[in-house]
C-alpha positions as CSV (number, residue, x, y, z in Angstrom):
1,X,-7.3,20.4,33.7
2,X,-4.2,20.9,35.8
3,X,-1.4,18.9,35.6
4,X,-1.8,18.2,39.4
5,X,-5.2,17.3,39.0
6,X,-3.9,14.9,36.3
7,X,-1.4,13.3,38.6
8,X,-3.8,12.9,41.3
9,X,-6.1,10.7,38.6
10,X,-2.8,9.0,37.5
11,X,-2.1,7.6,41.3
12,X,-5.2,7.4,42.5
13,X,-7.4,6.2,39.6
14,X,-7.6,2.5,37.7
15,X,-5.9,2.4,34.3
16,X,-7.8,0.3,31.2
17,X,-6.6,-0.4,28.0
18,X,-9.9,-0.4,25.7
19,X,-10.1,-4.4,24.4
20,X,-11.0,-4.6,21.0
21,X,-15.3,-5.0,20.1
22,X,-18.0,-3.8,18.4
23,X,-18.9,-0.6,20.9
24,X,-19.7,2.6,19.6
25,X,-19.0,4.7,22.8
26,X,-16.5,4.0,25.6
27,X,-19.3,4.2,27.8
28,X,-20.8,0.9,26.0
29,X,-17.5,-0.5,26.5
30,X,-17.0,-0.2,29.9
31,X,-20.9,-0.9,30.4
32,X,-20.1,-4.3,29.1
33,X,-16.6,-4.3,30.5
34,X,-17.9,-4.3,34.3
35,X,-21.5,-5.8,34.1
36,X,-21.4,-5.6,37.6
37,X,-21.2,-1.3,37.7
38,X,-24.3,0.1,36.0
39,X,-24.9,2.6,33.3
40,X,-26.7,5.1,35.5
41,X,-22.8,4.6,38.1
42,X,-20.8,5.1,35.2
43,X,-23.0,8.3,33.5
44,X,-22.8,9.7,37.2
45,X,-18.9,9.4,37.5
46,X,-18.4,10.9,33.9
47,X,-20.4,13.8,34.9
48,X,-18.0,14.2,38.1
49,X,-15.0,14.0,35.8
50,X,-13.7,10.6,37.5
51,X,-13.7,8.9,33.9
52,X,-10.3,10.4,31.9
53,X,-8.8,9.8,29.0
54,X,-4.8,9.4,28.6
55,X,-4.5,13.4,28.7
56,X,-6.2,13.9,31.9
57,X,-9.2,15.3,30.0
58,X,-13.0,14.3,31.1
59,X,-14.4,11.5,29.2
60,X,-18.4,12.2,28.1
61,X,-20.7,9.3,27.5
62,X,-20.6,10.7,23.5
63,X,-16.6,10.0,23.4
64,X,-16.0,7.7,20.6
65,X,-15.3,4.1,21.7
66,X,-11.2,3.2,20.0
67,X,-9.6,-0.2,21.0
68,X,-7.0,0.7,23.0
69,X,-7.5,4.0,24.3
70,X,-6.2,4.2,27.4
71,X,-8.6,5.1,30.2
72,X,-8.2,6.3,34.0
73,X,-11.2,5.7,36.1
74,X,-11.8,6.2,39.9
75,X,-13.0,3.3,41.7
76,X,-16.0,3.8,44.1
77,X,-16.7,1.4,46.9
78,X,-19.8,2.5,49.2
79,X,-18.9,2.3,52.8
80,X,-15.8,0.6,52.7
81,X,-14.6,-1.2,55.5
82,X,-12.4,1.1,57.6
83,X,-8.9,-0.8,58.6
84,X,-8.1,-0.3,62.1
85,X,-4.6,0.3,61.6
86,X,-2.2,3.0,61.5
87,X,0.9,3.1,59.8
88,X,3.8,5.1,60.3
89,X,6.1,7.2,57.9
90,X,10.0,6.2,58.6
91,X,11.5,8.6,55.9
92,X,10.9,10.8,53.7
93,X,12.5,13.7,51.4
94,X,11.9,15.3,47.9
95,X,13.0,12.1,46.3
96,X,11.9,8.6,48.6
97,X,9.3,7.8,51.2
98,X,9.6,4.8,53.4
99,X,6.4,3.5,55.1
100,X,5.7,0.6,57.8
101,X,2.5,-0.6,56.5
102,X,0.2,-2.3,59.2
103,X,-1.4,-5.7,58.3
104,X,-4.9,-5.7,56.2
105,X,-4.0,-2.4,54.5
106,X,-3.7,-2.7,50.5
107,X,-0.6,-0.5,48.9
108,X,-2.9,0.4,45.9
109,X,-6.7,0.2,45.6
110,X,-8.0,-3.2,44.7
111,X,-11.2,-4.9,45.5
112,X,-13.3,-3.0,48.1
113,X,-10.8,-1.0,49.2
114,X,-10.3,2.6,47.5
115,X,-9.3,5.2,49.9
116,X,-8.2,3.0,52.6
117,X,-4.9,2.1,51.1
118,X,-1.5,3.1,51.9
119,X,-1.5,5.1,49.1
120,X,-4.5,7.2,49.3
121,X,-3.1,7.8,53.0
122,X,0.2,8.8,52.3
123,X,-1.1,11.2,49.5
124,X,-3.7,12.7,51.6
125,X,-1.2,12.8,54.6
126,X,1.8,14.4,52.3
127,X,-0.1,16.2,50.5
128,X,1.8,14.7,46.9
129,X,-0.5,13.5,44.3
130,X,3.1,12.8,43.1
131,X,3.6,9.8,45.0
132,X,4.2,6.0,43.6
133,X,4.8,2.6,45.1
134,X,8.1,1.6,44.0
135,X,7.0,-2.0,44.9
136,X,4.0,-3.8,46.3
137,X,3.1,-5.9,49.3
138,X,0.5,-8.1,49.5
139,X,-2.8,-6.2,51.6
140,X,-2.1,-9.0,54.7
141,X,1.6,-8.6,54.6
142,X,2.9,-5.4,56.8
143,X,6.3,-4.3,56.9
144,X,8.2,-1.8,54.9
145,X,7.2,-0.1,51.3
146,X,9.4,2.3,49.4
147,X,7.6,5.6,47.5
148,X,9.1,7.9,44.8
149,X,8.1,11.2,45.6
150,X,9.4,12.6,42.2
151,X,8.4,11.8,39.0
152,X,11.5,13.2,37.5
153,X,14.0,11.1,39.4
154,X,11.0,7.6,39.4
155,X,12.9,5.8,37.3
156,X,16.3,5.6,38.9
157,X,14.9,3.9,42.1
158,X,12.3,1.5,39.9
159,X,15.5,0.3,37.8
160,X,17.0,-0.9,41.3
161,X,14.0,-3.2,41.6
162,X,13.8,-4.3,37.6
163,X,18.1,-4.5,38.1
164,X,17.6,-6.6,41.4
165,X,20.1,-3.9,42.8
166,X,18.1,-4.1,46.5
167,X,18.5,-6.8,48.9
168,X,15.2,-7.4,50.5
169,X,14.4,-9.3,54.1
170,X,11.4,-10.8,55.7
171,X,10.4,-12.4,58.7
172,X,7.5,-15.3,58.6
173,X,6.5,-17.3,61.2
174,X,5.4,-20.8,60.5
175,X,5.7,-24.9,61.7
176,X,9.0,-26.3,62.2
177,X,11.1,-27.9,59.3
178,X,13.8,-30.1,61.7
179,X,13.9,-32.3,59.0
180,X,15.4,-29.6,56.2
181,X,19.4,-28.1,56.8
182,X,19.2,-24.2,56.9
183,X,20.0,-22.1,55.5
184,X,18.8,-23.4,52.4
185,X,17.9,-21.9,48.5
186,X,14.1,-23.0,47.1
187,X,14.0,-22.5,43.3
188,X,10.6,-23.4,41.3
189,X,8.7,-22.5,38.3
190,X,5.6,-20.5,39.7
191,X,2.2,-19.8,37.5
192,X,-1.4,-18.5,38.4
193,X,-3.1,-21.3,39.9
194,X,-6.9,-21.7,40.1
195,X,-8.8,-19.7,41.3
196,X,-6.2,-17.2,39.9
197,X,-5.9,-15.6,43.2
198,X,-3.7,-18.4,43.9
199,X,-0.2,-18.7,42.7
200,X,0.9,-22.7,42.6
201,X,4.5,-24.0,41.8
202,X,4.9,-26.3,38.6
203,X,7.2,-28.6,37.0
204,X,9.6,-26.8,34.4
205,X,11.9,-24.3,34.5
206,X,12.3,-22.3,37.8
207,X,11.3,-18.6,37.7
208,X,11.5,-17.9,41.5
209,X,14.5,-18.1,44.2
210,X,14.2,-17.9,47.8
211,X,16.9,-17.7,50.6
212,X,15.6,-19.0,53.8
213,X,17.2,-19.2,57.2
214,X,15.8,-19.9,60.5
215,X,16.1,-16.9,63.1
216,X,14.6,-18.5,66.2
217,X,12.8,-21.4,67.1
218,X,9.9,-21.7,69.5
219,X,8.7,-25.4,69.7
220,X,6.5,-26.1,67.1
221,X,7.1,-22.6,65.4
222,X,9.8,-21.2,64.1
223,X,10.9,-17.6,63.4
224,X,12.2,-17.5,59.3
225,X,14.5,-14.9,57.5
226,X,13.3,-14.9,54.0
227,X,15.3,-13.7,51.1
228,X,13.7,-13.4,48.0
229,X,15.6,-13.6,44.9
230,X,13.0,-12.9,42.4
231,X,9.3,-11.3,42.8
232,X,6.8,-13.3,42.4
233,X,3.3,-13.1,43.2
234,X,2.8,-14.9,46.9
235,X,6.3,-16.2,46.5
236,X,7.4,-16.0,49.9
237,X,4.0,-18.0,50.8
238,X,3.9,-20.7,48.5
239,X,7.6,-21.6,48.7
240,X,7.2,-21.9,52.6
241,X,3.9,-23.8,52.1
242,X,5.7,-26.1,49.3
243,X,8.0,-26.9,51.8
244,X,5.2,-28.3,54.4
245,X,5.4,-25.0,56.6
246,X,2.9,-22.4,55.4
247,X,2.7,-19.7,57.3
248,X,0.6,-18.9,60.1
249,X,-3.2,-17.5,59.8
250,X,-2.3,-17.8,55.5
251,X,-6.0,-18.4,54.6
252,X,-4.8,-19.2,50.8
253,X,-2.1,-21.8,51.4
254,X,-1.9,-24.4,51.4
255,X,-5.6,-24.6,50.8
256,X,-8.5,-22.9,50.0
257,X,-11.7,-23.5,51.4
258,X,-14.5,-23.4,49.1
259,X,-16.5,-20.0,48.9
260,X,-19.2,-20.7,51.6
261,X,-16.6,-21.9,53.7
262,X,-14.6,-19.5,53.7
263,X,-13.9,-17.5,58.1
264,X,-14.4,-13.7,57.9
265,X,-11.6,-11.7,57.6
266,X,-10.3,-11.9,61.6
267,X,-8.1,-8.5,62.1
268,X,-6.6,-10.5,65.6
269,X,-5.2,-13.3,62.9
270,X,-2.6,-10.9,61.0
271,X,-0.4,-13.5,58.6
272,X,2.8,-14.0,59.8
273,X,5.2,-11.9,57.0
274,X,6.7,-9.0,57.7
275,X,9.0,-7.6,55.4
276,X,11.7,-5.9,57.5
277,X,14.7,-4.8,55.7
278,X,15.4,-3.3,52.7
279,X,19.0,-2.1,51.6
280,X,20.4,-0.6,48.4
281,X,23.1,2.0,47.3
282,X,21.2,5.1,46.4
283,X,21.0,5.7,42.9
284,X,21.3,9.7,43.3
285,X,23.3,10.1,46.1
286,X,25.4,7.0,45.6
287,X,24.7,6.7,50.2
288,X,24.0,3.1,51.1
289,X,20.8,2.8,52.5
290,X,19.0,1.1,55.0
291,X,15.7,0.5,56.3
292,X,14.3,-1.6,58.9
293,X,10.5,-2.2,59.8
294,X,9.6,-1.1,63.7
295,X,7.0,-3.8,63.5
296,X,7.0,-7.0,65.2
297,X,5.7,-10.3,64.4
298,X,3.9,-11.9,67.3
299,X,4.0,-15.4,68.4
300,X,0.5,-17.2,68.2
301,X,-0.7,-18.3,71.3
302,X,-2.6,-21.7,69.8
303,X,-1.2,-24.9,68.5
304,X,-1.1,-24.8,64.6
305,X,-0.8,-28.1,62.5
306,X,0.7,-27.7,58.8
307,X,0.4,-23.6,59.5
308,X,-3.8,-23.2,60.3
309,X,-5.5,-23.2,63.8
């Protein structure tokens, strides 16, 4: 196998780490792994060479099941759900890409979506199997997202996120806070919350940190500038919601309806976050950067109580 074809499995495919049971083939493992994904779907991706093992090398249904072998499979979702929405490249050279991802779009494959992500377009539109998120936004956030382009430099611009050496910005719309002073700092311990696609702030030590300023205020809505500290999962969206303004069109927080409850996905309903600035010194080139989003956040045109229509 090339090592191009390699890298195009490494960004493109799903990475497991074989849990430890009584298999004999990783084909029984990942049988029982993913009920969900019969054996007949996983003989037929072996046999196209979209199961590989940590080498880049085809994995047979004969290869010997070890706990812990690390495996790189291509996800398969038949006829995914096209995103209307274009995004738009702001830079790019050998080293960094910066994107303006539109609303809906994942970064990375997850869930139904494969090769409508940000990724898979940015690789197919670049032509570099090379490339790697530097960072993540979530799928109904739009706004800005940083690539490395270069394996052999990655590490320098991931250490300026681990290091906290980039000063991020976004913009959310939500319900008014009169009642708080701006700007103002909102620290709290944050863990998985149930379901676990919800994040939910504790008692105990904090493990978040959000700078928050208001930018412009419409009645009932206001305009924030969001500084986040630290990177949670949803942090932006469960601070603002713990402070009685979630955001507008959020359909996690502050509640969740019930399954069968639940609105389809409404692509005129975008959430409210943008991330729109991003600024750090260049770790190569030792040039301060800086990136803004061209997207805009658009007011809602309906009245909202506690951030919902």
């Amino acid at each position: 196998m090339s090592s191009s074809r390699f890298s195009t499995a490494q960004q493109r495919a799903s990475i497991l780490h074989l849990p430890a049971g009584p298999w004999t083939t990783v084909l029984d493992c990942l049988c029982a792994r993913f009920p969900a994904i019969s054996r007949d779907t996983w003989l037929d991706r072996m046999a196209r060479g979209k199961v590989l093992d940590n080498d880049g090398q085809p994995i047979g249904p004969e290869h010997p099941y070890r706990e812990a072998l690390r495996i790189h499979y291509f996800r398969e979702v038949p006829q995914e759900t096209p995103i209307p929405f274009q995004e738009s490249i702001l830079y790019a050279d050998e080293h960094l890409v910066v994107a303006d991802k539109p609303h809906f779009l994942p970064v990375t494959p997850a869930g139904q979506y494969v090769e409508e992500t940000l990724l898979a377009r940015l690789t197919r539109r670049l032509d570099n199997p090379q490339l790697v998120p530097l960072h993540r936004i979530d799928r109904l956030t739009a706004g800005l997202v940083l690539f490395s382009a270069n394996p052999i430099n990655r590490d320098a611009y991931q250490a300026l996120f681990r290091e906290r050496r980039i000063d991020k910005l976004y913009e959310a719309i939500a319900p008014a806070l009169p009642q708080r002073v701006f700007p103002l700092v909102h620290r709290s311990r944050m863990v998985e919350g149930d379901p676990f696609i919800r994040m939910q702030e504790v008692d105990g030590e904090p493990n978040s940190e959000t700078r928050i300023e208001v930018l412009e205020q419409r009645g009932e809505l206001w305009r924030y500038g969001l500084h986040p500290v630290s990177g949670k999962r949803h942090q932006l969206r469960v601070h603002m919601s713990g402070l009685g303004a979630a955001l507008c069109f959020d359909p996690l927080y502050p509640t969740l309806p019930p399954r069968g409850e639940r609105p389809p996905e409404d692509f005129d309903k975008p959430l409210k976050l943008l991330a729109r600035q991003l600024e750090f010194i260049d770790p190569l080139t030792g040039e301060a950067r800086h990136f803004r989003s061209q997207l805009e956040l658009t007011w809602p045109s309906i009245n909202f109580i506690d951030g919902h229509p």
